[in-house]
KOLZA-917656 format. One record per residue: residue number from 1; residue in three letters; y, z, x of N, C-alpha, C in turn. Coordinates in steps of 0.2 Angstrom, whole numbers, plus 5000, padded with zeros to 4 digits. Atoms other than C-alpha are relative to their C-alpha. Layout:
BEGIN
<NUM,ALA,<Y,Z,X>,<Y,Z,X>,<Y,Z,X>>,
...
! end
This chain:
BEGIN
<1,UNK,<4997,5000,5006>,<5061,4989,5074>,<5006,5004,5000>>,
<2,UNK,<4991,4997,4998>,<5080,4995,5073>,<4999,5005,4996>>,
<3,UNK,<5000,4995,5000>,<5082,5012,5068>,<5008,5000,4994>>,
<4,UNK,<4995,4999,5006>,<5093,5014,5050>,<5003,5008,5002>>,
<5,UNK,<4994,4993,5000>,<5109,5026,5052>,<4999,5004,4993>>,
<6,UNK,<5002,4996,5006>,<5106,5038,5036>,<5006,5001,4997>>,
<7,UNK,<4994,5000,5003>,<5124,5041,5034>,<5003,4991,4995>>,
<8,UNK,<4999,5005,5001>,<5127,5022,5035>,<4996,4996,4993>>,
<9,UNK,<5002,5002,5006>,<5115,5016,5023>,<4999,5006,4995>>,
<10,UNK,<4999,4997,5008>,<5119,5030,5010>,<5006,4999,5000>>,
<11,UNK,<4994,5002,5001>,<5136,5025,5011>,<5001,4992,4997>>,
<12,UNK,<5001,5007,5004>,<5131,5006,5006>,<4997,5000,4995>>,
<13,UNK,<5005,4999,5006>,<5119,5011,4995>,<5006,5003,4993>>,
<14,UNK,<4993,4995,5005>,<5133,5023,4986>,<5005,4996,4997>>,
<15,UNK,<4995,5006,5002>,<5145,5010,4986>,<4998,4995,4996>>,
<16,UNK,<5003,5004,5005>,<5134,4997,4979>,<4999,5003,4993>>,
<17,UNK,<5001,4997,5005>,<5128,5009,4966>,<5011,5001,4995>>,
<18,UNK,<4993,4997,5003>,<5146,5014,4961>,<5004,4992,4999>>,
<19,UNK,<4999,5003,5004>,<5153,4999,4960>,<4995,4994,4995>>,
<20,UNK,<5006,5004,5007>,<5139,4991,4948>,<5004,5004,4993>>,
<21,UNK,<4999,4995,5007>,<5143,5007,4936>,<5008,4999,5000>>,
<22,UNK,<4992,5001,5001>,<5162,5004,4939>,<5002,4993,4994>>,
<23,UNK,<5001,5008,5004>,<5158,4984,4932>,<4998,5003,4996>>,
<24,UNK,<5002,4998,5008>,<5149,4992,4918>,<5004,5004,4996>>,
<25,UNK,<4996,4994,5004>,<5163,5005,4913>,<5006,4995,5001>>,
<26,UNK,<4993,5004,5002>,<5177,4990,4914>,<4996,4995,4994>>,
<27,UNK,<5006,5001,5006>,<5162,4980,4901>,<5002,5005,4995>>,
<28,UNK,<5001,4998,5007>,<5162,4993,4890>,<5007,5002,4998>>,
<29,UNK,<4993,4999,5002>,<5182,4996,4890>,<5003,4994,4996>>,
<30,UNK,<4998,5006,5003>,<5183,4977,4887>,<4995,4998,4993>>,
<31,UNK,<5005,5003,5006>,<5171,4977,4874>,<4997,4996,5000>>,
<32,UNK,<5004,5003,4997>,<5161,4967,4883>,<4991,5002,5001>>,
<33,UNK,<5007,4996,4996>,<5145,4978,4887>,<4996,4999,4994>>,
<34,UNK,<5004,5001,5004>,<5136,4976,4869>,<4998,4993,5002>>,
<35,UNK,<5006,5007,5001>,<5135,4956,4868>,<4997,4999,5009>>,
<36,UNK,<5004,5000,4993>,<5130,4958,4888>,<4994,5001,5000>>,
<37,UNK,<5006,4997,5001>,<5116,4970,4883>,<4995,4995,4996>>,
<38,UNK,<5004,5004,5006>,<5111,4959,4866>,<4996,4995,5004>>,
<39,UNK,<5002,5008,4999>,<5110,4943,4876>,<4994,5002,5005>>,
<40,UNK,<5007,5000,4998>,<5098,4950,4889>,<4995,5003,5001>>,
<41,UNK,<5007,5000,5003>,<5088,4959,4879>,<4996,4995,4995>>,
<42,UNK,<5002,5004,5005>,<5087,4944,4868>,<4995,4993,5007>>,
<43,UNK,<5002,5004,4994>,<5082,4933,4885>,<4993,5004,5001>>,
<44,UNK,<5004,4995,4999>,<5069,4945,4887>,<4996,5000,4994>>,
<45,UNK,<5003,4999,5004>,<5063,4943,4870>,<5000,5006,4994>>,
<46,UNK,<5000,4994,5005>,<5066,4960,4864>,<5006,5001,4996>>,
<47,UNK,<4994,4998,5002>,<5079,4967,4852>,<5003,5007,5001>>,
<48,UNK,<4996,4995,4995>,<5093,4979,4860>,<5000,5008,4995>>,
<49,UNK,<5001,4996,5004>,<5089,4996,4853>,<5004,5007,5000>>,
<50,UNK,<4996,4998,4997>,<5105,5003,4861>,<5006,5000,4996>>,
<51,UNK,<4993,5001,5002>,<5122,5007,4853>,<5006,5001,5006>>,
<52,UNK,<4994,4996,4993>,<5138,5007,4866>,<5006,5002,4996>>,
<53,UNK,<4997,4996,5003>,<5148,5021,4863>,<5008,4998,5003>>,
<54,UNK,<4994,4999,4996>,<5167,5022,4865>,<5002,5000,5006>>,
<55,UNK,<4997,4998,4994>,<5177,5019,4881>,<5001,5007,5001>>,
<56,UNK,<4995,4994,4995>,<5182,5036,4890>,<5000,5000,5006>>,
<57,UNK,<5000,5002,4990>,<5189,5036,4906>,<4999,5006,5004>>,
<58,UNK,<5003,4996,4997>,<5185,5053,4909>,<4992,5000,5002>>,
<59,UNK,<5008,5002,4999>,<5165,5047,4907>,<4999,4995,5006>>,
<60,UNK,<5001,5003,4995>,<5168,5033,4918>,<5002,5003,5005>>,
<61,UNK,<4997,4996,4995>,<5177,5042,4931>,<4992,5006,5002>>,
<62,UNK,<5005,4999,4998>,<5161,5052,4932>,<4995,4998,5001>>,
<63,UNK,<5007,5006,4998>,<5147,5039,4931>,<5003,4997,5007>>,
<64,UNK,<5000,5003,4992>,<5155,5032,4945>,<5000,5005,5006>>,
<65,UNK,<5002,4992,4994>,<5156,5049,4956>,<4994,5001,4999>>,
<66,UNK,<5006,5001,4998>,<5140,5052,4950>,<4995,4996,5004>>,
<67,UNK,<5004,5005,4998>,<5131,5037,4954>,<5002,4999,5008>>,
<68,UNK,<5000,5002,4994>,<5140,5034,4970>,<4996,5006,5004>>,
<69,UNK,<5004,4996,4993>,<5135,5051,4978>,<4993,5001,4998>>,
<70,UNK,<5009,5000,5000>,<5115,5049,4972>,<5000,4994,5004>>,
<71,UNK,<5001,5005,4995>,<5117,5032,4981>,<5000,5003,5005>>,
<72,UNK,<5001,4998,4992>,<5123,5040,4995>,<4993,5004,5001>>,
<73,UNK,<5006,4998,4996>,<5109,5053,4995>,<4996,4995,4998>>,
<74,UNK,<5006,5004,4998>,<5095,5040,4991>,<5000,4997,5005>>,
<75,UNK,<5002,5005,4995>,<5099,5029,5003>,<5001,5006,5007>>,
<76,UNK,<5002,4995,4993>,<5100,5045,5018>,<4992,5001,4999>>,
<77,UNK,<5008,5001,4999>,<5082,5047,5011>,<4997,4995,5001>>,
<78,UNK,<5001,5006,4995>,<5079,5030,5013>,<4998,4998,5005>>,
<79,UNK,<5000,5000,4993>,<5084,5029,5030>,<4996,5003,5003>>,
<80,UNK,<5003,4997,4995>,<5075,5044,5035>,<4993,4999,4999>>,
<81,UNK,<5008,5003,5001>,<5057,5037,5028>,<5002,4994,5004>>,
<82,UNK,<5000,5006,4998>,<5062,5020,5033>,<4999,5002,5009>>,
<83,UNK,<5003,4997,4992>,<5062,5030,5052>,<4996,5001,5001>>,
<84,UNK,<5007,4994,5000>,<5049,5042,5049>,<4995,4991,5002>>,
<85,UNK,<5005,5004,4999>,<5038,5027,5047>,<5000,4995,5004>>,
<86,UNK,<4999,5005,4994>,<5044,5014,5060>,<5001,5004,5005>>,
<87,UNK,<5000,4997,4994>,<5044,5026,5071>,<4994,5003,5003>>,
<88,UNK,<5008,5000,4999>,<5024,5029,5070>,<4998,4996,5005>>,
<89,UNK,<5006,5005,4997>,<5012,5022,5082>,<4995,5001,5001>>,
! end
């Protein structure tokens, strides 16, 4: 079994993560992010219990630096269980 890079997969994990939350903060700058939210709580049956606040770019600017570097760190944890334990015998 191949042996996961730590840096590697928190660097795509990070990235993944950050750009999700980047598509969420251009959603909620277009005014898009409520009927997003309505329709797939309503696909689900439930009703959205959620109000979406104002754009600020100074919020998104942070959700994305946040989210990217806990990517990064989850996915270094990741890596190093996914080794720890592929590397048992």
């Amino acid at each position: 079994m191949k042996k996961l890079d730590a840096h590697q997969t928190g660097m795509a994990l990070g990235v993944l993560l950050g750009l999700f939350h980047g598509f969420w903060s251009a959603l909620v700058f277009l005014g898009l992010a409520k009927p997003l939210l309505d329709f797939v709580y309503s696909i689900h049956f439930l009703s959205n219990p959620f109000a979406v606040a104002n754009f600020s770019f100074s919020n998104a600017v942070i959700l994305v630096i946040f989210t990217t570097a806990a990517g990064y760190v989850f996915g270094g944890i990741f890596a190093w269980i996914w080794n720890w334990l592929h590397g048992r015998k």
